[in-house]
Every structure is written in C-alpha cells, then in structure tokens.
LOFIKE-375870 format. One record per residue (C-alpha): residue in one letter; x, y, z. Coordinates in steps of 0.05 Angstrom, whole numbers, padded with zeros to 5 digits, always signed. Layout:
LOFIKE-375870
AXYZ
...
***
This chain:
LOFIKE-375870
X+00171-00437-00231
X+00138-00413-00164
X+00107-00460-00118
X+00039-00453-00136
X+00058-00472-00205
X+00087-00531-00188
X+00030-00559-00145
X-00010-00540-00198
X+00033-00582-00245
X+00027-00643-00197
X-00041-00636-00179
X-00057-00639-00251
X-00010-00700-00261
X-00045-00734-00197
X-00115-00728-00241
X-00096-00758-00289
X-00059-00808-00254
X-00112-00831-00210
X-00183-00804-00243
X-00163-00807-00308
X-00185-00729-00323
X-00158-00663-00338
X-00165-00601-00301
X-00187-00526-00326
X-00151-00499-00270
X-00132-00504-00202
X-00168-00464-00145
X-00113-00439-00096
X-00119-00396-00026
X-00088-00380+00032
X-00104-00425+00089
X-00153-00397+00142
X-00116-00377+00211
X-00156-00424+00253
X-00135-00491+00208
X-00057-00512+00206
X-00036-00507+00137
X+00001-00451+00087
X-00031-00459+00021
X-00096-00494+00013
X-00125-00525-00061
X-00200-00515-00060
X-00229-00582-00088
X-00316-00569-00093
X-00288-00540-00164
X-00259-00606-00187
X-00333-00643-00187
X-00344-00620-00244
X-00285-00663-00276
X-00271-00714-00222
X-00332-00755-00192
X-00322-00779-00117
X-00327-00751-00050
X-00284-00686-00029
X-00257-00703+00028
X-00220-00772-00009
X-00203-00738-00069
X-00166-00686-00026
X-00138-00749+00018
X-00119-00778-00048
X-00082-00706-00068
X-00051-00692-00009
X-00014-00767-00010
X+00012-00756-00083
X+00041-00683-00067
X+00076-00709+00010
X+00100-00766-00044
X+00124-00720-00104
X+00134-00658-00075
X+00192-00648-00030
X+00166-00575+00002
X+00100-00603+00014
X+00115-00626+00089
X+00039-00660+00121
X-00027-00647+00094
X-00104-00641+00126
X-00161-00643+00098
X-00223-00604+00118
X-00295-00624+00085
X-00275-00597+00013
X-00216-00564+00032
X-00139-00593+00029
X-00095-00556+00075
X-00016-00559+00053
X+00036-00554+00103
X+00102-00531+00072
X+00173-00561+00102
X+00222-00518+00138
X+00265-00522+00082
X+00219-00483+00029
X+00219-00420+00072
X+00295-00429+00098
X+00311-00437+00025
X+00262-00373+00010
X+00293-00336+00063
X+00371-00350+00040
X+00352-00326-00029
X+00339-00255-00006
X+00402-00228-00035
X+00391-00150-00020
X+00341-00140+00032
X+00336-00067+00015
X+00305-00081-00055
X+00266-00146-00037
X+00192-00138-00064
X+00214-00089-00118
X+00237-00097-00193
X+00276-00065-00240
X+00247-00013-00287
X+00234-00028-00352
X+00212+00014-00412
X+00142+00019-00401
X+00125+00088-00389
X+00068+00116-00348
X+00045+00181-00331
X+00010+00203-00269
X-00025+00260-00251
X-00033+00292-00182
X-00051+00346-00144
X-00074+00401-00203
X-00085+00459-00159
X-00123+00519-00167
X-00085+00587-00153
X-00140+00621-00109
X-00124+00581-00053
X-00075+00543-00008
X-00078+00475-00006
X-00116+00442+00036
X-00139+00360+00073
X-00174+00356+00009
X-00114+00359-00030
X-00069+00322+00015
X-00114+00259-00001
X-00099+00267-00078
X-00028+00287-00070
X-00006+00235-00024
X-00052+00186-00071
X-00021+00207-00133
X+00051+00209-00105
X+00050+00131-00074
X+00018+00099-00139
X+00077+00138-00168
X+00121+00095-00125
X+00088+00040-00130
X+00085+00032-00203
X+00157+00052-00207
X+00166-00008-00148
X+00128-00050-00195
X+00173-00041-00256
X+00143+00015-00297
X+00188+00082-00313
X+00135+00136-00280
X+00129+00206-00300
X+00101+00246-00250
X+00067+00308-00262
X+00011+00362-00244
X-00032+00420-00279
X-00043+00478-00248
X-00103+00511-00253
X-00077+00580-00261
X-00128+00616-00308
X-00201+00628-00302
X-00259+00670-00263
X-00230+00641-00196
X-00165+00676-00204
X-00189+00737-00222
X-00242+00744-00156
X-00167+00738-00115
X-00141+00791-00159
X-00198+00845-00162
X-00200+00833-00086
X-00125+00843-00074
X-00129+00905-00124
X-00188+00939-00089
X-00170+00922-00012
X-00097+00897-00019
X-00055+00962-00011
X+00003+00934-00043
X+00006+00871+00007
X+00051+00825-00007
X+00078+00758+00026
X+00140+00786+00060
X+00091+00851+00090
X+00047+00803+00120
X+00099+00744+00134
X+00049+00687+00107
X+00058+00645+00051
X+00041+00673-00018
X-00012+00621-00034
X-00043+00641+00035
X-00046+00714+00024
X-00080+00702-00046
X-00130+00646-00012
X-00134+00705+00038
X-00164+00757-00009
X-00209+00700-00045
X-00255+00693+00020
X-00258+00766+00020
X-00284+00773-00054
X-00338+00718-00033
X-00358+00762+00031
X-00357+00820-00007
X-00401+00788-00067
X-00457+00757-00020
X-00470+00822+00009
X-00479+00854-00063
X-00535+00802-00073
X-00560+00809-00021
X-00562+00882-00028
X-00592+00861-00095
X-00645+00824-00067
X-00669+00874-00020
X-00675+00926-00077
X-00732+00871-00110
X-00685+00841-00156
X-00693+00764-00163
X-00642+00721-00120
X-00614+00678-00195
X-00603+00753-00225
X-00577+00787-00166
X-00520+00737-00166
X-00499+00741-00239
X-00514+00825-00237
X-00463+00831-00171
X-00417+00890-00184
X-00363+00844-00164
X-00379+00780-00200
X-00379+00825-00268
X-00317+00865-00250
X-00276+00795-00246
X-00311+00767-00306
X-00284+00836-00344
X-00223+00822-00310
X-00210+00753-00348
X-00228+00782-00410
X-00180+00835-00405
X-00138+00777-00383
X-00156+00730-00444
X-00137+00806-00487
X-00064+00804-00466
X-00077+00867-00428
X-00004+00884-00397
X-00031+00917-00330
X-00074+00855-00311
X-00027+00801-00334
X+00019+00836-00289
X-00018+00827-00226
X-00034+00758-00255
X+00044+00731-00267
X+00053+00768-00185
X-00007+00732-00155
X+00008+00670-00185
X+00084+00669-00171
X+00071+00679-00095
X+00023+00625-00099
X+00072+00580-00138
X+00122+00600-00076
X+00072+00569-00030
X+00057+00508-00056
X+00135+00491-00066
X+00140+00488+00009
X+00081+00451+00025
X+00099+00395-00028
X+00176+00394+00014
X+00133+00383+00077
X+00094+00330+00044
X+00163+00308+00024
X+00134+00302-00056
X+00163+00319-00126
X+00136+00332-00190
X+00177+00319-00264
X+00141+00364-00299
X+00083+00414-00293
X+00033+00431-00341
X-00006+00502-00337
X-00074+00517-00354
X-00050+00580-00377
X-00006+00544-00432
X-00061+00488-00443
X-00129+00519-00441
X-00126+00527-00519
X-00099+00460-00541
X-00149+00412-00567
X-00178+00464-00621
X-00141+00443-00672
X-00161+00361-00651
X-00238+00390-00658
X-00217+00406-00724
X-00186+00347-00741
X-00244+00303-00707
X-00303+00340-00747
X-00262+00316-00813
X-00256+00236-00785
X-00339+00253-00772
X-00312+00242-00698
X-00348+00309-00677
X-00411+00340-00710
X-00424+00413-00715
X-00500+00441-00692
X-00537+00502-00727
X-00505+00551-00677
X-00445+00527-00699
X-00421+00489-00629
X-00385+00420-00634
X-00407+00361-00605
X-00391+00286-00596
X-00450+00231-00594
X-00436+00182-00542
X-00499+00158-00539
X-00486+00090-00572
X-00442+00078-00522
X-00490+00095-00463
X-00460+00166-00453
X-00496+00231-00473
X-00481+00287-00526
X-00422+00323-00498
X-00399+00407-00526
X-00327+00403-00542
X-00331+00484-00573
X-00380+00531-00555
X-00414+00563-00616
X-00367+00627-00605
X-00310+00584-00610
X-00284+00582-00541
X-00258+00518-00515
X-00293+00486-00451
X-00257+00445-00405
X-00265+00373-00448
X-00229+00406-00503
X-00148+00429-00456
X-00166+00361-00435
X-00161+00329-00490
X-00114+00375-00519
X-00065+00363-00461
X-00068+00298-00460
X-00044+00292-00533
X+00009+00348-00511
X+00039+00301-00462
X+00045+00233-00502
X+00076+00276-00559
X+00119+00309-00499
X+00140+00243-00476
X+00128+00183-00535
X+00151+00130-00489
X+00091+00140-00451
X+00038+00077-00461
X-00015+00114-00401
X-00032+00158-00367
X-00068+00159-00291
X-00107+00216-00264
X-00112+00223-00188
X-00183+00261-00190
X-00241+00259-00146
X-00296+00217-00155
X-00348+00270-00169
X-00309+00273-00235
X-00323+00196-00257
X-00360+00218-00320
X-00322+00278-00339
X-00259+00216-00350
X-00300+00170-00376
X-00319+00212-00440
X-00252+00238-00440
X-00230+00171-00445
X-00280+00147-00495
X-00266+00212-00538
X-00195+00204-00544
X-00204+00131-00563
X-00244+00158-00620
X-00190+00200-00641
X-00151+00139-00660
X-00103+00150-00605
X-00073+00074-00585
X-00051+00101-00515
X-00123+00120-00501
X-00127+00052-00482
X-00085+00053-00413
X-00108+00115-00385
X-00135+00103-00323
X-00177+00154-00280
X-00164+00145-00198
X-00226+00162-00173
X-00223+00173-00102
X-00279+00195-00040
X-00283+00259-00007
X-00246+00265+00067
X-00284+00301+00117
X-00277+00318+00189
X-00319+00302+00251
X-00349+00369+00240
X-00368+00361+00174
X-00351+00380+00102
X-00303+00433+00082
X-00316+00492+00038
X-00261+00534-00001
X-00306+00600-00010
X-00321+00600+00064
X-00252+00596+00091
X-00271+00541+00129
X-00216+00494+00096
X-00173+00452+00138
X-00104+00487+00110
X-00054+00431+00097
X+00003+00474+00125
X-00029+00490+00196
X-00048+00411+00193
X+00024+00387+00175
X+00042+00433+00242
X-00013+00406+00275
X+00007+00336+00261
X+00082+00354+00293
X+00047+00382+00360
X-00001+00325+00372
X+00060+00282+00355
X+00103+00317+00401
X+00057+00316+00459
X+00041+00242+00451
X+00110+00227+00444
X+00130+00264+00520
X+00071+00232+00554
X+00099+00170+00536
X+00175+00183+00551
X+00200+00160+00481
X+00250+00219+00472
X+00306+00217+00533
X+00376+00229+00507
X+00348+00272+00443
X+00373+00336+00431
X+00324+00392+00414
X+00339+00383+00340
X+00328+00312+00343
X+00263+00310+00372
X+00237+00359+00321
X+00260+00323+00257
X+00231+00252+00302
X+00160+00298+00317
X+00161+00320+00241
X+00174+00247+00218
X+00119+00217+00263
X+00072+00271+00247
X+00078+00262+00163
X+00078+00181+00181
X+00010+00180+00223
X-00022+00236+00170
X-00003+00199+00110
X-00008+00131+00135
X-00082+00138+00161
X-00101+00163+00092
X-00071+00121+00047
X-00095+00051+00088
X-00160+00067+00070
X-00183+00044+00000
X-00177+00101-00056
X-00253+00096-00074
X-00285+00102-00008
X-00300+00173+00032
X-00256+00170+00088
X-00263+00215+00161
X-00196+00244+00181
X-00185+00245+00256
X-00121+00276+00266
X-00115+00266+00339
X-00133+00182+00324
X-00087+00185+00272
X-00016+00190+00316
X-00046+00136+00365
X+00017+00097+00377
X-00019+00030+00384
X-00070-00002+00338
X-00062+00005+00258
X-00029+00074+00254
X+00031+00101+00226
X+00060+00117+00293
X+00057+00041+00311
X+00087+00013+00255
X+00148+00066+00259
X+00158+00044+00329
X+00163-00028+00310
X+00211-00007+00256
X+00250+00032+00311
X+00242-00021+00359
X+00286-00067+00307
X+00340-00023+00299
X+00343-00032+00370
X+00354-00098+00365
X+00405-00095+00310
X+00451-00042+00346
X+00449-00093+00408
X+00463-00159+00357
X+00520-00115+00332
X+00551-00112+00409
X+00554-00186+00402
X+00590-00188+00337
X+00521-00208+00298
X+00516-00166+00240
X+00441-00191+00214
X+00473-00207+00147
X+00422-00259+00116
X+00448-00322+00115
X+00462-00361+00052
X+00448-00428+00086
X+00404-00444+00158
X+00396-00501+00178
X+00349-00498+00237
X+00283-00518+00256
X+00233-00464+00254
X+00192-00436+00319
X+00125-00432+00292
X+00124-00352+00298
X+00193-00349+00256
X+00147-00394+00194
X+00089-00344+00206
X+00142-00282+00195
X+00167-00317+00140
X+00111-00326+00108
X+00090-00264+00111
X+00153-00235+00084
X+00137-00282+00023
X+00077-00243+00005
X+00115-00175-00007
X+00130-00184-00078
X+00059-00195-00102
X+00028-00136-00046
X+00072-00100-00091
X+00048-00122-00159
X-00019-00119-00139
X-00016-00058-00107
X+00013-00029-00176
X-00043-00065-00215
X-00097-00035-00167
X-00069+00032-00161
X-00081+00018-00091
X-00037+00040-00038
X-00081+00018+00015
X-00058-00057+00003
X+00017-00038+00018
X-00006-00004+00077
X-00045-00056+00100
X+00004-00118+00089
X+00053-00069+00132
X+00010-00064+00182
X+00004-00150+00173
X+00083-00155+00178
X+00088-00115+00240
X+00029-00149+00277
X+00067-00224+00264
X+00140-00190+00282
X+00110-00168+00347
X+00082-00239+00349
X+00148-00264+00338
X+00181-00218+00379
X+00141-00226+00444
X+00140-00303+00436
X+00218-00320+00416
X+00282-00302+00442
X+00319-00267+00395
X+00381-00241+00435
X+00378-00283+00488
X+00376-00356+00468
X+00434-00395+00467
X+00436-00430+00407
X+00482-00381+00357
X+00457-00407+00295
X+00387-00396+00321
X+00406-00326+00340
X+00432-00301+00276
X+00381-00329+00240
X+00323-00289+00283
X+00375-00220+00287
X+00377-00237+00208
X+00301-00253+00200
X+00288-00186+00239
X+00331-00140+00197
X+00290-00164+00139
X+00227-00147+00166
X+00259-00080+00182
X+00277-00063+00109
X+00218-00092+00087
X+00181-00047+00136
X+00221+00009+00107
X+00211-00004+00033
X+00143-00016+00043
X+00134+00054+00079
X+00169+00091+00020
X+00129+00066-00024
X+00077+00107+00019
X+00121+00172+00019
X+00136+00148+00090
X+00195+00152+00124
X+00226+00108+00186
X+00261+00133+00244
X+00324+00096+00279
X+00300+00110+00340
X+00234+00136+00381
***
C-alpha cells in the first residue's frame, strides 16, 4: 500500500468516525513551496459530504492522522487546505529500501508489446534538425516505455520509392559523371541530397523558361522537361526495368550508408526496418476484403472509398480508379504487416509531425473498422515543427540545417565553451574529444526533448550548451560534480553503499532531496503514459536544482558526524544514478568527469 493510500484509508475512516459520512474520493497534491508540508489533502471537495467549516474539518483531520498514522509527523492547516508533514522515518525508511540504485524508477518488462515508429526517412536527402526532433522523440519514448515495463519494438520505414527519388536519380544520371561517395569523400545520403537541389534548380528554370514562352505558370510546372522525365523514370521503375532499378538499389544503398552513421552519432538503433519499396502495395488485398464487410464502397469510376462522415471525418480514396494504391492504403497495409510480423504486439506509436494529425486519425478509425482489436492502442505522436532564429527550413532549397554538420557543430561550440571555462586540465586529446562529443549530443538532445512533444519549439544551438540554467550541459556537470564526490568519499574508506538502516535526523535540504528522489518512479510511469519525454527531462532538471541545494547548504565530506557522512556520500550517489538513469532514458549519456 503506498502512502497516499493509506491516508486515504484513514481519512475516510476519520469521516466516518467523526461526521458520520462517506467519501467519493480523496483530493491529494503536493504541498506548495512557500507552506511547510509534503503532501497536502484538499478539503473545499469534502462540502459536498461533510457540513462545517474547512479550516476545523482539516484541524479535525490532521489530529486523527498525527494520532493513527505513525509517518504523519505535524500538520497545518491553511484556509481549505491541510498541509502534512511526514516524519524522518518515512523517507529514511524510503531511502534504505532502494536496493539497486542503478534500476530505481524502472520496472521489469513484461509481455506487453509495443511498437514504435521513428524517423521514416526519405532517400533524396540527408537528414536533417527536422528529423533529429522525431528521431530523438521516437527513440526516448522507446526507452521510456521499455523503463515503464512494456517489451518495445523499435522500428522505421523508409521512404525509398516515389517521384522524389527519381528527381535525385535523373539528376545524378544527367550531371553525375559516375560520382560516387568515395570520388567526392561525402556521405552517400549527402551526395544523393546533393543532386536533389540540383534537379529543383534545374526544374524552376524550365518553368520559368515555360513561362516566358506564354505558357501558364500551373502548366509550365507539370509540362517541365524534367518533372516528366522523373515521372517516366518511376514508371519505368514501377516496370521492373533492370537499368533504372540499378541506379535505384546504388542510390539508395549510399544513402542507406549515410544514415547508419548519423543514427551512431545520435547514438540510436532500430529492430527492424520496413521499406516503402516492400510496402507500397500492401493494403490491396485489405481494400478487397473491406468492400466485402461494406467497410469500403466503390464509386462509378471505379475508386474505393471509406465514409467517415458519421464519425465527423470526410470521404477518404483508399484506390484510385486505375487501381493504384495511395498512401492510406501501405499504411494500412503495413500496419497489418507488422502485428502479423510480430503478434505479441498490443500497439503501435507513430512519431509523425503534427501536420499529419488527420492523415492518423482516419488511419486509425479505418483500421478499427477492419475489425482489427489492436487498432485500439495505436497512438499517433504528433509533434511541432523546430525552426531556427532565421526561420523555417526547406529541403528543395538546400537550405536544411544538415544533422551531421550540426552534430559537429554541437562538438565545437562544446569544445570552445568547455576551454573558456577551464573544465578539461589533465585530459588527453582523446579524452576531451569523446567529453566534447558527449556534451555536444547531451545539450542537442536535452534542449529538444525538455520541451513538450506537441509544441513548435526554436533551436538555438549556441543556448543549448549553456553550462548553467536548464541545459544538458548543466545537469552533466552536476552528475560529474558527484562522481567527484564519490572518488573523494572512497579516499576515506566511504563507499556510498546505501544504507539498510539510518538513523539520523534529517537537514531540511537532505528531506527535500529525498523527496524528490521519491517522485522518480511515477516521472517514469507518467512519462510512459504521456509519451512525453519532456517530464523526465524536466524532473532531472528538478533533482539537480535541490542536489545543488543540498550540496551548497550541507557538509557532505566535511562534517564530523560519520553516520551523517555516509548517509549524505550515500544520498548523493543516488541522485547520481538517478541522474544517470534518468538521462538514458533521454538517449543521454553522463560523463565521470568535466
């Protein structure tokens, strides 16, 4: 039974007790900074079942739980509000119960499956800040989920087919000249993004060519020499045609190259992949299937649809009247591939952008129609748009912010931080570029993933490694700072093994700390439920604020009092792992020292 449950148990007993009335429920929050308390029981809801003034019914409670409920230390009351102060004992007792530090807040995975969905590329085009956001996203709910208790499957599909493709590959074949990755010693999916811009220069100066020959601006784009050259390219493509699959299965593979080593930058991993190439026909044979259950209707032309209109949607194509699927249709299709692919799995989550809200939500709603009793926990995470101070980016106009140069860029801005400040004597070259890289991935990732997944967010990569403040940078440095600590405790023969019994009394900064600490858990479960890493994030940031609290306002090393000092080298190694759990579940790592 937690704590909360057992107040609530003797709150309810103290009702009937003394008003002779029985409780819905009982209204529970944490108790505001500037009033002393740790848990406070809201009382304004219990006039509906308990006549009387607040302020004495919460006198009245507050007696009966000091009386019947050993943790329950002092009590105040504030107009409707009872503030609970919790003995020493609950959070020594809390504290010795931490049996493994380096899995506190997480569970054991059960048999629950999950899928999750992340990054789903296109291969015209590096990746870029825009896919960092998803892919850093997608990879901590991963985490999180798995933190959480669920078995995760993570996975991705790659956009590898279509008209996009084909523009990178009728450039390359008219202006390439053989080029390859090694010639030009850039990264495959570079060279491809490379010769993508250059089809789009090359195809607004044929309309605009157009346009000064008198033909209307709408025609000249779809009658653009180039524009119908790639579209003949994909059918040739869609034929089996060995010379273009060919360049295809090259183009691709260098771009596949490239995006291996920016996900081992990113320090991310897949399970499986899923191809567009390999998917774009699935869901045909569900059309099928959903026209006989009356699921789908067929028009005059002979297109599919499915009326959603009953359920406040539209009428949405799932087969063109030539037969051709559309996008709706591999979607489905694939997502009926994967829960046959893996039958444990009871949801799936899609790491999307937002401007794809409805696209899920008929997706969703279709697949539910189908009969499909998974269809039930998928779960779309729709997320904003990151921009830079200078404004939105834009693929076709190369004006991207590459996620390579700013995974580089992070380690230089890192770097020269880092020797302003003097935090690297006694590192060796190596060491300070594995410390640079670390700080660099912590302050990128960390300042996207504190902000909530729905909102747009602006990335400011030079704010981002600020070493004070709620950053990445700062929190590593606490972590750092601890291992300090620890490596000194050590000298003195203190190993910061918890405890299994203290008996001290607490310095009000160690309660606040432990408090804190007490909170993990649920961040963690919450977190999961939200598929929000910005409350992990967040709550780290929380932690470090009350260690350095703690920190600046107790003697750790220096007291003389050994039981106290154990207890606070102890307390802090907790904080560390928890700091360093916490930060995985971000993708984030820690460094020893800085």
């Amino acid at each position: 039974m937690t704590l909360q449950e057992k107040l609530q148990q003797h709150i309810n007993s103290a009702v009937d007790e003394l008003y002779e009335a029985n409780l819905e429920s009982v209204e529970f929050q944490a108790t505001r900074k500037d009033f002393e308390g740790d848990i406070t029981v809201v009382i304004f809801p219990m006039l509906r079942h308990i006549k009387g003034n607040p302020v004495q019914i919460g006198e009245a409670l507050g007696n009966y739980l000091v009386a019947n409920v050993p943790e329950v230390s002092h009590y105040n009351v504030i107009q409707g509000f009872l503030n609970i102060v919790l003995s020493d004992s609950y959070y020594l007792d809390f504290f010795s119960n931490i049996s493994n530090p380096s899995t506190y807040g997480t569970v054991r995975q059960g048999e629950q499956a999950v899928m999750v969905e992340y990054a789903s590329p296109n291969t015209n085009k590096p990746l870029h800040l825009g896919h960092m956001r998803n892919i850093l996203l997608g990879y901590s709910v991963s985490e999180i989920l798995k933190a959480a208790g669920k078995k995760v499957y993570k996975t991705q599909i790659i956009n590898d087919r279509g008209i996009h493709i084909c523009k990178s590959m009728l450039a390359w074949k008219r202006y390439g000249e053989g080029e390859t990755p090694h010639m030009a010693n850039v990264k495959g999916d570079k060279l491809v993004g490379k010769y993508y811009v250059l089809f789009d220069t090359v195809y607004k100066e044929e309309i605009e060519k157009l346009v000064r020959q008198g033909v209307p601006k709408e025609e000249a784009k779809v009658q653009a020499p180039s524009l119908l050259q790639a579209q003949d390219m994909l059918r040739k493509w869609e034929a089996g045609d060995p010379e273009t699959v060919a360049l295809w299965e090259m183009m691709n593979g260098w771009v596949y190259e490239g995006f291996d080593k920016t996900y081992d930058a990113l320090g991310v991993d897949f399970d499986s992949n899923y191809y567009e190439s390999d998917t774009y026909l699935l869901g045909k044979s569900t059309v099928e299937e959903g026209l006989e259950k009356g699921v789908f209707y067929r028009k005059e032309d002979g297109s599919v649809w499915c009326d959603l209109t009953d359920e406040g949607l539209d009428e949405k194509i799932v087969l063109r009247s030539d037969g051709t699927a559309v996008y709706m249709t591999q979607d489905i299709g694939t997502a009926i591939q994967r829960a046959k692919d893996h039958p444990d799995v009871n949801g799936m989550i899609y790491t999307v952008g937002n401007e794809q809200d409805y696209h899920f939500k008929v997706l969703f709603l279709i697949l539910k129609k189908l009969g499909y009793s998974w269809a039930e926990n998928l779960y779309h995470l729709s997320y904003g748009m990151v921009d830079l101070p200078s404004g939105k980016m834009k693929s076709r106009e190369g004006t991207v912010v590459d996620a390579d140069d700013l995974i580089e860029e992070m380690s230089d801005t890192a770097a020269e931080i880092s020797e302003e400040l003097g935090k690297i004597e006694g590192f060796t070259e190596e060491e300070k570029n594995a410390l640079f890289h670390t700080i660099g991935m912590g302050a990128l990732k960390y300042y996207i993933l504190k902000v909530d997944p729905r909102k747009g967010m602006l990335f400011n990569p030079k704010e981002s490694v600020d070493f004070q403040g709620n950053t990445g940078p700062f929190i590593q440095y606490t972590y750092a700072r601890i291992q300090s600590i620890l490596r000194k405790a050590e000298t003195q023969g203190i190993d910061g093994t918890v405890p299994t019994t203290v008996e001290i009394q607490l310095h009000e900064k160690e309660k606040e700390l432990l408090k804190q600490l007490e909170q993990f858990p649920d961040i963690v479960q919450q977190a999961a439920a939200n598929y929000s890493p910005a409350l992990v994030a967040n709550y780290t940031y929380d932690l470090v604020k009350e260690f350095n609290s703690f920190y600046q306002n107790v003697t750790i090393l220096g007291t003389d009092k050994l039981e106290d000092k154990k207890f606070r080298v102890a307390l802090s190694a907790v904080v560390g792992e928890v700091i360093k759990t916490a930060f995985s579940l971000l993708g984030i790592e820690v460094p020893e020292r800085m």
